[in-house]
C-alpha positions in Angstrom: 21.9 61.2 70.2 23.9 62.0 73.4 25.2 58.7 74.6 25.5 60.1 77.8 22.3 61.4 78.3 20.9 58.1 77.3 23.2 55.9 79.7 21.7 58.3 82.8 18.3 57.6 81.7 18.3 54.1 81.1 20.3 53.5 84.3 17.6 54.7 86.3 15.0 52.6 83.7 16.7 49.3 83.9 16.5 49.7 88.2 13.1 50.9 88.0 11.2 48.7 85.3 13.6 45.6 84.8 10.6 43.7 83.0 10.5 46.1 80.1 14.4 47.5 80.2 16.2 44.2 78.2 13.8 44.9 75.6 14.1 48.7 75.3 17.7 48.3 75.6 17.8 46.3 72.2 15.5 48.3 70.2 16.7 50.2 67.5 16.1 53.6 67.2 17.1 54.1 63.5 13.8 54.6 62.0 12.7 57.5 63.9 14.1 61.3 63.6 14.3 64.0 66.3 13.3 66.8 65.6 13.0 70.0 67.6 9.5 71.9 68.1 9.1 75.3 67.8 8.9 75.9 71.8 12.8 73.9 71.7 11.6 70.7 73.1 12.6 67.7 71.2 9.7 65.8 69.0 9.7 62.6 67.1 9.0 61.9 63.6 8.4 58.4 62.2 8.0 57.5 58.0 4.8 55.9 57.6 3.4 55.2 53.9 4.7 58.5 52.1 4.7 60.3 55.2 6.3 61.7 58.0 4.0 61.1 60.9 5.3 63.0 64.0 4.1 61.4 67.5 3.7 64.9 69.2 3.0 68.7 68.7 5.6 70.1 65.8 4.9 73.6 67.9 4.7 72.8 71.7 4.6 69.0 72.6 4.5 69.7 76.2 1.4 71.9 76.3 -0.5 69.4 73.8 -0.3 67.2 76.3 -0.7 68.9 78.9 -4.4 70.1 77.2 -5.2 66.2 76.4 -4.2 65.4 80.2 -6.4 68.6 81.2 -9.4 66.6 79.6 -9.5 63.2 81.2 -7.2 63.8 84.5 -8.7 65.0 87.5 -7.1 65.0 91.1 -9.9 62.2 92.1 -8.1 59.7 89.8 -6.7 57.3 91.9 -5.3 55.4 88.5 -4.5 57.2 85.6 -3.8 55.0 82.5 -1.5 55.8 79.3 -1.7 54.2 75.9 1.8 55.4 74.0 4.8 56.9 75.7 6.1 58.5 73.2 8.8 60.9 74.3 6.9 61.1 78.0 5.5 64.4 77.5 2.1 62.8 78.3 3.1 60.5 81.1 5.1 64.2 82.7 1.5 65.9 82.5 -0.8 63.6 83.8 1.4 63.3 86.6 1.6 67.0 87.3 -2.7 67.0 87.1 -3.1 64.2 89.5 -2.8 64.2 93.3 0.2 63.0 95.1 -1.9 59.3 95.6 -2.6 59.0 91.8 -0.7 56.4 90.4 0.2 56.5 86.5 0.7 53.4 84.2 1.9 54.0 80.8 1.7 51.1 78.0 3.8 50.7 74.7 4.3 48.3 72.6 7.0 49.5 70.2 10.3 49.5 72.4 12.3 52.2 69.9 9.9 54.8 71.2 10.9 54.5 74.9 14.8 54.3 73.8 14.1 56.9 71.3 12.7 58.8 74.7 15.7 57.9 76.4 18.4 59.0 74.2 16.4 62.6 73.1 15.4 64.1 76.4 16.8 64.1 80.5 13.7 62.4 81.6 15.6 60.8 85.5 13.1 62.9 87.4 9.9 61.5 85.2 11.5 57.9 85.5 12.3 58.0 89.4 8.9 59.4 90.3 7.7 56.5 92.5 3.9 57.3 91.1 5.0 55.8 87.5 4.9 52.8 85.8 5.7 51.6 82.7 5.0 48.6 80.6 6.7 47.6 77.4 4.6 44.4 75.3 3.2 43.9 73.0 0.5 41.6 74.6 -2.0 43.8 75.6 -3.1 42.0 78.7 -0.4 41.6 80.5 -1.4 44.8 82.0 -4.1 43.0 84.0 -0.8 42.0 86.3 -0.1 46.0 86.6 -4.0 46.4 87.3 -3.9 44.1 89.8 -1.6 45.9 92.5 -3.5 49.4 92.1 -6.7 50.5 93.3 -9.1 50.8 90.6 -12.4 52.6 91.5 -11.8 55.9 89.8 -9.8 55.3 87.1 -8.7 57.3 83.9 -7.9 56.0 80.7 -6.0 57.8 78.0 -4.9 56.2 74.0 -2.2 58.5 72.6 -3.6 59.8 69.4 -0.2 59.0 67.2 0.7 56.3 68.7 -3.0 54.2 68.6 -2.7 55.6 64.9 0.8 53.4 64.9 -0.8 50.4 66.1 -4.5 50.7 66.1 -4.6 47.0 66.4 -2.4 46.9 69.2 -4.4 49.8 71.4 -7.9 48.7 70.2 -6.6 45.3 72.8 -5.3 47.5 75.4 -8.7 49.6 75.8 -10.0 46.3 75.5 -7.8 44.8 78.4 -8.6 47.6 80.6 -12.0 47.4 80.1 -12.4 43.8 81.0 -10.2 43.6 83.7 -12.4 47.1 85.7 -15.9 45.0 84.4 -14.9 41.7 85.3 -13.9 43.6 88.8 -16.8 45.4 89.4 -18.9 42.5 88.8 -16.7 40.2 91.1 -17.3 43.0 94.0 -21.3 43.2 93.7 -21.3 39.1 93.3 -19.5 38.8 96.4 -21.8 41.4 97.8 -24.5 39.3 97.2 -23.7 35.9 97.7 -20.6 36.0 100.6 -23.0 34.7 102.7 -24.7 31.6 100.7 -21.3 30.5 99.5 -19.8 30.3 103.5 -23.5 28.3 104.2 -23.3 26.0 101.2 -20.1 25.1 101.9 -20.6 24.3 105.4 -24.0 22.6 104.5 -21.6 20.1 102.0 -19.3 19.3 104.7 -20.3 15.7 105.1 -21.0 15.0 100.9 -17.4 16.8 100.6 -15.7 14.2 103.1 -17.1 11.3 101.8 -17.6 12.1 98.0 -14.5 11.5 95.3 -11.7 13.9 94.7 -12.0 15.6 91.2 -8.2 15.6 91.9 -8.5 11.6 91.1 -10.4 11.8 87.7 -7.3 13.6 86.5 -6.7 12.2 82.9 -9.1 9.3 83.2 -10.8 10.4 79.5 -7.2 10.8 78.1 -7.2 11.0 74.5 -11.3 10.6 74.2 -13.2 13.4 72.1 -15.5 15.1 74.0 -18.5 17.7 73.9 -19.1 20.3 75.9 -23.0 21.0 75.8 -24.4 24.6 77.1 -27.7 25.9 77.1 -27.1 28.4 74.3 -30.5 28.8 71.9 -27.6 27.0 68.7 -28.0 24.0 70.7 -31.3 23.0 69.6 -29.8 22.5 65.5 -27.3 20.5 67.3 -29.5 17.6 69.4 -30.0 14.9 66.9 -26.4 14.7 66.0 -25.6 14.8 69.8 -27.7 11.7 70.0 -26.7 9.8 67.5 -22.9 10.0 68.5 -23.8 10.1 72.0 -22.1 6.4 72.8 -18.4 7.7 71.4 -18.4 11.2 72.9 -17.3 11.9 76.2 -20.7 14.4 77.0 -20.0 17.4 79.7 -23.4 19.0 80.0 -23.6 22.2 82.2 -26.6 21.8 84.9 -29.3 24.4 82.7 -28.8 21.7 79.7 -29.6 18.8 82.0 -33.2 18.3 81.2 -32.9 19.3 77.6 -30.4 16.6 76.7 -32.7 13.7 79.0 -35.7 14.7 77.2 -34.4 13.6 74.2 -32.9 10.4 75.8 -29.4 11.8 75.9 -27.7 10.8 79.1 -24.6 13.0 79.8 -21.5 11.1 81.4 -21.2 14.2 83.3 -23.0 17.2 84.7 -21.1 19.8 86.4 -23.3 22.4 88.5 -21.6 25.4 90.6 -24.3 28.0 91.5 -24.8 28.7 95.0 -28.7 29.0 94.8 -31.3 27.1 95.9 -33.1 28.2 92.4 -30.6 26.1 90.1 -31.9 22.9 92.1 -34.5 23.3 89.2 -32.3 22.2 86.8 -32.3 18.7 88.4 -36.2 17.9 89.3 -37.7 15.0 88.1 -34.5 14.4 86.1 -33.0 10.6 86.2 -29.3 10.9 86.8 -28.8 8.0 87.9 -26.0 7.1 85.4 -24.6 10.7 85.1 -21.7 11.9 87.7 -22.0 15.1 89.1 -19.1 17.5 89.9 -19.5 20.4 92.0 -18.0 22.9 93.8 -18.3 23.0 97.2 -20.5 26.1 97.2 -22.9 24.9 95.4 -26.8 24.5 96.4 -27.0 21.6 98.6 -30.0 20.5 97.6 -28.4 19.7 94.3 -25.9 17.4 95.8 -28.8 15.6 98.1 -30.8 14.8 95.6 -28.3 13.6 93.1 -28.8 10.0 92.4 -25.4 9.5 90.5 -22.1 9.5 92.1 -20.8 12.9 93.3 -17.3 14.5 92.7 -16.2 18.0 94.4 -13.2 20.1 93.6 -11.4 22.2 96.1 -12.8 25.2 97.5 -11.2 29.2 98.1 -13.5 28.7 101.4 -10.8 28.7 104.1 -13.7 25.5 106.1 -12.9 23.6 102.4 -9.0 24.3 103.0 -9.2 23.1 106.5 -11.4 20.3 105.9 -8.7 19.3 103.4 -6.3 19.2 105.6 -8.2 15.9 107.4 -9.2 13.9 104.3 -7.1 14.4 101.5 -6.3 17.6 98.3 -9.6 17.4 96.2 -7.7 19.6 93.3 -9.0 22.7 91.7 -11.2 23.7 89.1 -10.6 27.3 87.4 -14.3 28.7 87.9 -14.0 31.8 84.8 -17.7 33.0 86.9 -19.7 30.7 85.0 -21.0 27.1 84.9 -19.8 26.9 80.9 -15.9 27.6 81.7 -15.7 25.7 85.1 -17.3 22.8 83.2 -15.0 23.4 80.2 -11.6 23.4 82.7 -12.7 19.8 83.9 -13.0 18.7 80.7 -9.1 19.9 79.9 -8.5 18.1 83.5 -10.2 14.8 82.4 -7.6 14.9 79.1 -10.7 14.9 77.0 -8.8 16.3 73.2 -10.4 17.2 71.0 -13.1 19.0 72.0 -16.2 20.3 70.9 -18.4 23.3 72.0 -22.2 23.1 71.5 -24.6 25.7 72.6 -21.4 27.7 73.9 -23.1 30.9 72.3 -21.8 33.6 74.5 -24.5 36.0 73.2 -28.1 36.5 72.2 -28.5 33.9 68.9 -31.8 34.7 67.6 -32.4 37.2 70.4 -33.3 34.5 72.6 -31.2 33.6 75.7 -31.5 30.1 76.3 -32.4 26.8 74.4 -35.8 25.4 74.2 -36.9 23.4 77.2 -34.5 25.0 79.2 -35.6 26.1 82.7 -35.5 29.9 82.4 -37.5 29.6 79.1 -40.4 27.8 80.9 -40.2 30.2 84.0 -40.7 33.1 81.7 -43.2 30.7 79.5 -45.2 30.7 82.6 -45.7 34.4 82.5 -46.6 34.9 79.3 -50.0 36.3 78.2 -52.1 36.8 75.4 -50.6 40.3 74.8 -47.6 39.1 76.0 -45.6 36.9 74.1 -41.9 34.8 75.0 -40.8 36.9 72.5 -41.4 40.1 74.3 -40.5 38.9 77.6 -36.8 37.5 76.2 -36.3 41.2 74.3 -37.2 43.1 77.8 -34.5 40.9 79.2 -31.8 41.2 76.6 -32.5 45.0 76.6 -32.4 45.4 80.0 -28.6 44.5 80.2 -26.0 46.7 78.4 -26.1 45.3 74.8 -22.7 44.8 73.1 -22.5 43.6 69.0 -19.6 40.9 69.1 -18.6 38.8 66.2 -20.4 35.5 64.8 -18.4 32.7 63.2 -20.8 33.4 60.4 -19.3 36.7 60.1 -22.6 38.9 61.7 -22.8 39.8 64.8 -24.6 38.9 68.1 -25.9 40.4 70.9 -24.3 39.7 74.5 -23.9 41.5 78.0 -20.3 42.6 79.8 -21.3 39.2 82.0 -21.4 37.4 78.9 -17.8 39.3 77.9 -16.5 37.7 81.0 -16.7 34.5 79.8 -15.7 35.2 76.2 -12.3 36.9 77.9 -11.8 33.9 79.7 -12.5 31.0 77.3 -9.3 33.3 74.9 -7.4 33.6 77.9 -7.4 29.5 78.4 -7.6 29.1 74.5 -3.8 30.6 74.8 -2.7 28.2 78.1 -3.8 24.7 76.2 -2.2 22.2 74.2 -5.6 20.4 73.9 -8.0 20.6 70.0 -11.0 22.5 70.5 -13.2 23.6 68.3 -16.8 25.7 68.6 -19.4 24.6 66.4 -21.8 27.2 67.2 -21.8 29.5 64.4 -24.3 32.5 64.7 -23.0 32.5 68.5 -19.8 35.1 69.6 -16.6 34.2 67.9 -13.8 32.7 70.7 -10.4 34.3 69.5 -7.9 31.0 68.9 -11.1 28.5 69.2 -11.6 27.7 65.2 -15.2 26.9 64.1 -16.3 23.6 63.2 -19.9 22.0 62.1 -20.9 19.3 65.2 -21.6 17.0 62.0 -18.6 17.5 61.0 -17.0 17.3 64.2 -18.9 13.9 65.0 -18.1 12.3 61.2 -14.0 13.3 61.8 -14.6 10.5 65.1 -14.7 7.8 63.1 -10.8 7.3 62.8 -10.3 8.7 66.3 -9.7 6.8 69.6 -13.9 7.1 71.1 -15.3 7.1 74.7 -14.6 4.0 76.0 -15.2 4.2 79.8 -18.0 4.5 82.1 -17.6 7.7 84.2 -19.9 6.4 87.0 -18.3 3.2 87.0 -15.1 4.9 87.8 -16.2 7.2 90.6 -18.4 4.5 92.1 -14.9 2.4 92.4 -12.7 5.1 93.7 -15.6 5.9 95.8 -15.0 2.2 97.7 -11.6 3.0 98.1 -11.9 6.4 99.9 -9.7 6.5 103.5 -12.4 7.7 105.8 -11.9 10.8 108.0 -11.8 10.9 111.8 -15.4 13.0 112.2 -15.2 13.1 116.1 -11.6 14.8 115.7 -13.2 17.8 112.9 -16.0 18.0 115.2 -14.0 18.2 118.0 -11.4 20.8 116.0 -14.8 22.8 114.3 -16.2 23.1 117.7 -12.9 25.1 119.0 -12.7 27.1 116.1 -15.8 28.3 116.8 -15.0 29.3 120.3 -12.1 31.3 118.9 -14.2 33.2 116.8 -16.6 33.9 119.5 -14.0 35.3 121.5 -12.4 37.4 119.0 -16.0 39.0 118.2 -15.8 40.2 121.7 -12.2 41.8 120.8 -13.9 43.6 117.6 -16.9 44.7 119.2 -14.5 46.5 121.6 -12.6 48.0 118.5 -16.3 49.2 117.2 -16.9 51.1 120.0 -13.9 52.4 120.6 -13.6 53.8 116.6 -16.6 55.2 117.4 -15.0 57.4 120.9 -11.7 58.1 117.9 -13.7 60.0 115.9 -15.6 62.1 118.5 -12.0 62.6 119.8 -11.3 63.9 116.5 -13.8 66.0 116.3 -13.3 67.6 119.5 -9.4 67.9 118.8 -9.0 66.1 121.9 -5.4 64.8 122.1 -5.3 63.7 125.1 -7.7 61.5 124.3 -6.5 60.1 121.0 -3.0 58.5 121.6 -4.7 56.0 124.4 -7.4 55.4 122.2 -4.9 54.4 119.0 -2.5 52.3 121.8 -5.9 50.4 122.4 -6.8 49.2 119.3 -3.3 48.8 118.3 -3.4 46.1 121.0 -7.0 44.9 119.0 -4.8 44.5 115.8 -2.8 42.9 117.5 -5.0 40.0 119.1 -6.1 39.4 115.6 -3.0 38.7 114.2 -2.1 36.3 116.6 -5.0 34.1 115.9 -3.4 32.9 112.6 -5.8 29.9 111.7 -8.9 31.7 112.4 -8.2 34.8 109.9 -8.5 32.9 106.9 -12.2 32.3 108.0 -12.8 36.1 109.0 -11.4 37.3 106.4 -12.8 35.3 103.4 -16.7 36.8 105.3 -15.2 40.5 105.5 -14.4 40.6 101.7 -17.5 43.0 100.9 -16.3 45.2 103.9 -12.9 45.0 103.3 -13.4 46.3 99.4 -16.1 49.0 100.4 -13.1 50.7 103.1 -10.4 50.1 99.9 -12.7 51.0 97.3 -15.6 52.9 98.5 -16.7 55.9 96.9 -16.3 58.8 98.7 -19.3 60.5 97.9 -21.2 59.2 100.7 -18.5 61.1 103.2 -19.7 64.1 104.9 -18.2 67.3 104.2 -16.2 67.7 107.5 -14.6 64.2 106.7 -13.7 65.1 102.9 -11.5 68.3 104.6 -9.9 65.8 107.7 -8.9 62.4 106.6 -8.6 61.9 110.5 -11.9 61.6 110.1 -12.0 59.3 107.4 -9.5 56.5 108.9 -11.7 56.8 112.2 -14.6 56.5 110.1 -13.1 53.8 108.2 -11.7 51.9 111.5 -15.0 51.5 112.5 -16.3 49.9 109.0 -13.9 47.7 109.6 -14.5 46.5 112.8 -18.3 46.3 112.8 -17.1 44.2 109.2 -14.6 42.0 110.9 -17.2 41.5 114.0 -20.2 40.5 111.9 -17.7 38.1 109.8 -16.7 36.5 113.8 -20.1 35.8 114.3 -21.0 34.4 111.1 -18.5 31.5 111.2 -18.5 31.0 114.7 -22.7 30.1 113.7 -21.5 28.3 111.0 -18.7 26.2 112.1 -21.3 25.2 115.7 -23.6 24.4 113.1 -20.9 22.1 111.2 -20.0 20.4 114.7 -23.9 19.9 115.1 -23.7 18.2 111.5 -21.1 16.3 112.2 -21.7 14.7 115.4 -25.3 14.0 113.9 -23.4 12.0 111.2 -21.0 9.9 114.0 -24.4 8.9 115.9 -26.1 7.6 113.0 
């Protein structure tokens, strides 16, 4: 080991990747030798069993890389990512492959490698390249937090052979990190794709129920100590029922809005129901149901027609709307609830915020149990019932819609495996992401469904009989929100609608601004095209001054932007195949082209709220009359 050689290298590590460099630092570097390859680069060697495992080529360590680079790389890679450093060699080549926008993350999880790296090789130009990052954990998704500050619509993905060989366990997480966090991604953009539009509605449509409905913030710890159950609409939940109703008066019962019916028809009534899709179809879940002695909580997108109809008392949770944030800002902080992109999680985070412990999960499956999707009696069940026919059966219909998803084996308690769907794997991700957050006993107790890593099974009977010595429900949910619900400070409604009404003025004017900055991206680009400079630098002073005007009007962009989100990601992370070819070969072209997305997506998102929030003023002066 040159000392030297090792003190210039980690000098320019420990300014460049401080997270990892106090743990590199420390490692030991004893078990490994150095070797050099045949080509005179150095290699590394490790003892593994009886053997001498060597992380790269005994010949040419550069060039092996360089082919397995060759493989995966290309120059449209705008991420490229690295499991194993080993002594760089890969890291060095994918860089070289790549384009001068690429950038390259490199994972490890054995900190003697990257010292080993250090203390064999002058590596200060691989480490300053601004393009690189590296990671040193050995919690394989922490590199969500990398993830997070890169573009990520053609990405690259790479395992290093030796090193996966090392730690198979370790890089079997990491592919799994990566793949969750770009599925989870994806699925965010084309849900906000669809329902951008609903949501803002919705949540305009609750105004009123949200300024005079209860705080979720308040029920905070009000079931402190109680077991609870949390009851999905999984097909395990039917086993489960009869226990469910016989321990019904000790449990604290959190039902997500598809259960509803299931659980009345068999004269369960759930102390809660919590409900957070945006369409008018999951009103279903609530028709003809008596829930008159259940409390609702919803989020402030939800359908509206929900929340009218509700006959119970009504609890909302804060909103990421920026009209939730603002109406805040009048009555009082309603407190959040962590969504995970299903009813299931956002229903299982208020049970955590009600200090329900311990927990149960019932119907929770996460998957496909008995290839069916849902319980019996549940709503989707009687949808497709309804379109059954003699030569087709429910059975058919539910294996034409498991099959139609991408089908992925997972796990059972029972140890199986089950059917489920990437969505599904959302959820799974999430409820072992919170599993590692909580102090809180939980336990799942559906065993043919997915296995939750850190949730432990347990039998509901079981589960129910262990009550006996435990503190039980002793509280009346409905009774408590009807009595925080007398005690609410009432808002000043002719000062919102007052405030709403000149907001939406605002917007209206700044449309005007972006409509300008539409048609004036539109003159850019045949200014381009003509290579007409005289033309240009006006042109960019002018919507310069645009940009401007929009940054000055500070309250309003929360609104525009939180609208332009499907815009804002198709400029960011847009494929590029739907370029023509005389933009691919000017990228002139493409920030003109782009300007205008932009603008046309910023002016449609003016209008929109600007509708909305005169349409909230409406509401609200309606509401002062009466």
């Amino acid at each position: 080991m040159s000392n030297e050689l090792f003190l210039r290298n980690n000098t320019i590590f420990q300014e460049r990747f401080p997270a990892s460099a106090q743990r590199v630092t420390a490692a030991r570097t004893n078990a490994y030798t150095i070797i050099p390859a045949k080509d005179g680069l150095p290699t590394l060697g490790v003892q593994q069993d009886d053997r001498i495992l060597y992380l790269h080529s005994k010949y040419a360590p550069l060039n092996e890389a360089r082919n397995l680079i060759a493989q995966a790389v290309h120059k449209e890679n705008d991420l490229v990512i690295i499991g194993g450093f080993g002594l760089g060699y890969c890291a060095e080549a994918a860089l070289e492959a790549s384009s001068s926008e690429t950038r390259v993350i490199v994972v490890e999880n054995d900190a003697s490698v990257i010292k080993a790296a250090l203390e064999s090789r002058d590596i200060q130009d691989l480490l300053s390249n601004p393009r690189l990052s590296i990671l040193c954990t050995d919690i394989a998704s922490e590199i969500h937090g990398l993830l997070g500050e890169y573009e990520t619509k053609n990405v690259a993905c790479i395992i290093h052979r030796a090193s996966a060989q090392r730690y198979p366990e370790f890089y079997d997480k990491l592919s799994f990190s990566i793949r969750s966090f770009l599925q989870r991604k994806d699925i965010n953009i084309h849900t906000l794709a669809r329902f951008e539009r609903i949501w803002a509605q919705n949540c305009i449509r609750n105004a009123g129920a949200f300024l005079s409905t209860v705080p979720v913030l308040r029920l905070h710890n009000v079931c402190s100590g109680m077991p609870a159950v949390l009851v999905g609409a999984g097909p395990s939940l039917d086993a489960e029922l009869p226990i469910l109703k016989k321990y019904q008066e000790q449990l604290v019962i959190i039902v997500v809005d598809t259960a509803l019916k299931i659980l009345l028809r068999e004269n369960i009534t759930p102390d809660i129901v919590v409900a957070v899709d945006a369409q008018i179809t999951n009103a279903h879940y609530f028709k003809y149901c008596d829930t008159s002695r259940t409390t609702l909580i919803a989020e402030p997108s939800t359908s509206p027609l929900i929340i009218r109809r509700f006959a119970g008392p009504v609890v909302m949770s804060s909103s990421l709307f920026p009209v939730i944030s603002w109406l805040e800002e009048h009555t009082e902080e309603h407190g959040k609830l962590d969504m995970g992109g299903s009813v299931a999680t956002t229903a299982f985070d208020a049970a955590l915020k009600l200090g329900c412990n311990p927990i149960a999960l019932i119907g929770v499956d996460l998957g496909y149990t008995k290839n069916r999707t849902h319980a019996h009696g549940a709503y989707s069940e009687q949808y497709r019932q309804r379109n059954t026919a003699r030569m087709i059966p429910m059975e058919t219909l539910w294996r034409k819609y498991i099959h139609h998803n991408i089908i992925i084996d997972m796990p059972t308690y029972s140890g199986g495996t089950v059917h489920t769907d990437r969505r599904l794997l959302l959820f799974l991700w999430w409820f072992q992401r919170k599993m590692k957050e909580i102090q809180a006993t939980v336990v799942n107790c559906s065993q043919q469904g997915a296995c939750i890593e850190g949730m432990p099974y347990q039998s509901f009977k079981r589960y129910c009989m262990e009550l006996e010595c435990q503190k039980k429900k002793n509280i009346s949910i409905s009774t408590v929100v009807r009595s925080l619900q007398s005690k609410s400070v009432q808002p000043d409604i002719k000062k919102i609608a007052a405030e709403s009404l000149n907001i939406a003025d605002s917007l209206e004017s700044i449309a005007r601004v972006m409509q300008k900055g539409v048609l004036q991206s539109q003159q850019l680009y045949r200014a381009v095209q003509e290579n007409a400079g005289n033309r240009i630098q006006p042109l960019l002073h002018s919507l310069d001054e645009i940009d401007r005007t929009l940054t000055a009007a500070q309250k309003e962009q929360s609104f525009i932007a939180m609208t332009a989100q499907r815009t804002i990601h198709y400029i960011t992370e847009g494929s590029t195949t739907e370029m023509t070819d005389e933009e691919k070969n000017n990228s002139h072209l493409i920030a003109a082209r782009r300007s205008e997305l932009l603008y046309r997506g910023l002016y449609n998102s003016c209008t929109l709220n600007a509708g909305l929030m005169r349409n909230l003023t409406i509401l609200l002066n309606t509401t002062t009359s009466n």
